[in-house]
C-alpha positions as CSV (number, residue, x, y, z in Angstrom):
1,X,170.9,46.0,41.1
2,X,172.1,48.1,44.1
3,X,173.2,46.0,46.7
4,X,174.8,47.4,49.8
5,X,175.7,44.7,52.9
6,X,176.7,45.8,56.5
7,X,179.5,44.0,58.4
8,X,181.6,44.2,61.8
9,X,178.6,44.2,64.2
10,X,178.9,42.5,67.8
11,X,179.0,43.1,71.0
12,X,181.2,45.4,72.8
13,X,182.0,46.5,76.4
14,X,181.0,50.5,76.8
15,X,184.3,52.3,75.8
16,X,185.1,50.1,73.7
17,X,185.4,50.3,69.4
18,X,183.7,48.7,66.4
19,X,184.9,49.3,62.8
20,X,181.6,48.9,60.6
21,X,181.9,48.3,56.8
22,X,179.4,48.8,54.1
23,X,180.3,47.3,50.8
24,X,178.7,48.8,47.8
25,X,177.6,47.4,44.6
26,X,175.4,47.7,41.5
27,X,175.8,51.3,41.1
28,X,178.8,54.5,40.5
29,X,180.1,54.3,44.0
30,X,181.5,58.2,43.3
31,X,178.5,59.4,42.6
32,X,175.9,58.1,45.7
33,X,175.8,59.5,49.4
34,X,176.3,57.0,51.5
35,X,174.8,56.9,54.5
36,X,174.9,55.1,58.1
37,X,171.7,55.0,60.0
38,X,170.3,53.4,63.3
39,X,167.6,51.5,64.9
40,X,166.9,50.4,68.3
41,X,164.2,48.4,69.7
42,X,161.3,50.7,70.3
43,X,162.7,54.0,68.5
44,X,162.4,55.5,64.9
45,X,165.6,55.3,63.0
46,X,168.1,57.9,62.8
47,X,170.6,59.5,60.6
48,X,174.4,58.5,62.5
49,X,176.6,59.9,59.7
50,X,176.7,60.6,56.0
51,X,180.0,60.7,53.5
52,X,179.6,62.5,50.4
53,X,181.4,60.6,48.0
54,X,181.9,63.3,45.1
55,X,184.0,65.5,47.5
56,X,184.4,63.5,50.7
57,X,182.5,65.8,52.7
58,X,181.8,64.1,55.7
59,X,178.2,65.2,58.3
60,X,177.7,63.6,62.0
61,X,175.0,63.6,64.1
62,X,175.6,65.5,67.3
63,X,175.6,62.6,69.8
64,X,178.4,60.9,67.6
65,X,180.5,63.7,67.0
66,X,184.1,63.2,68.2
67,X,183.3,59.4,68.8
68,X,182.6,58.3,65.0
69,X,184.4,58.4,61.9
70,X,182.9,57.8,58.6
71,X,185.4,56.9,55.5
72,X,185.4,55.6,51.9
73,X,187.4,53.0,50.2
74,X,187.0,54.1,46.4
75,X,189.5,51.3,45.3
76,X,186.7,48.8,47.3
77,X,183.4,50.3,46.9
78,X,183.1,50.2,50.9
79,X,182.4,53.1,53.2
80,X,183.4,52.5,57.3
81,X,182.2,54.0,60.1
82,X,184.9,53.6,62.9
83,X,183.2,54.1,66.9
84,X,185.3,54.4,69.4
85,X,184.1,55.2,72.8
86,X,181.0,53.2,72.4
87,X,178.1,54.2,75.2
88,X,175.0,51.7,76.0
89,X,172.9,54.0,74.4
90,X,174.2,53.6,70.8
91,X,173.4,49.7,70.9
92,X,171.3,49.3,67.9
93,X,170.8,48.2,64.3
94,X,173.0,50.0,62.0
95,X,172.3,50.3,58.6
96,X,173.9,51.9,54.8
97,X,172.0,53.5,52.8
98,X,172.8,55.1,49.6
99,X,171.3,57.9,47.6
100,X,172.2,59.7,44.0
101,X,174.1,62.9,45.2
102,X,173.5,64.6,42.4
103,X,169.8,64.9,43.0
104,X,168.5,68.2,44.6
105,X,167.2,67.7,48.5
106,X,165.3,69.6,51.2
107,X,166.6,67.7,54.1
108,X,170.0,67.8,55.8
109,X,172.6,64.5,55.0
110,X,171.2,62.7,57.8
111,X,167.4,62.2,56.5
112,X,166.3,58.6,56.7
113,X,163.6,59.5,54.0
114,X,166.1,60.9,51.0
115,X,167.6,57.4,51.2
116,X,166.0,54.5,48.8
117,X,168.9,51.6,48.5
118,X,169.4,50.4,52.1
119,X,171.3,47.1,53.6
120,X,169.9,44.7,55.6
121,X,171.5,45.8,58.9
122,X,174.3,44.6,61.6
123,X,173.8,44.5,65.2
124,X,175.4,46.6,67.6
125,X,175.2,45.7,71.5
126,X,176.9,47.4,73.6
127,X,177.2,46.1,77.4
128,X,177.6,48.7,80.4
């Protein structure tokens, strides 16, 4: 059963850092995308960043880029996103997601629709 759970949510003052952790099981860790994602109230949810775990390749969404880092523990099964200089506007629900990479897709690394294992979700709040 794949199983992916989100930790390292809270709240943090804007400029501040969160280190997020998705740990992974129930499937071959070096062969899934894995994915973080983001909901807040009101909004559809959107692709934040994507690690591809075959090769490491690493995508961003534009108003992360700079800010975010996404990495992948292979010895734990756990992918990270690190956020430093955290704005009001990223406060949200974050959520992993993983998907087979081996698979063949139309959409970019950041579609919330290629994804079909996802975590429950962590909250991020973000004060100004």
């Amino acid at each position: 059963e794949v199983q992916l759970v989100e930790s390292g949510g809270g709240l943090v003052q804007a400029g501040g850092s969160l280190r997020l952790s998705c740990a992974a099981s129930g499937f071959t860790f070096d062969d899934y995308d894995i994915g973080w994602f983001r909901q807040a109230p009101g909004k559809e949810r959107e692709g934040v960043s994507c690690i591809d775990n075959t090769d490491g390749s690493t995508y961003y969404a534009d108003s992360v880029k700079g800010r975010f880092t996404i990495s992948s523990d292979h010895a734990k099964n756990t992918v990270y996103l690190q956020m430093n200089s955290l704005k009001p506007e990223d406060a949200a629900i974050y959520y992993c997601a993983a998907r087979f990479s081996k698979m063949i897709y139309y959409n970019d690394y950041l579609s919330v629709s290629d994804f079909g294992s996802w975590g429950q979700g962590t909250q991020v709040t973000v004060s100004s």
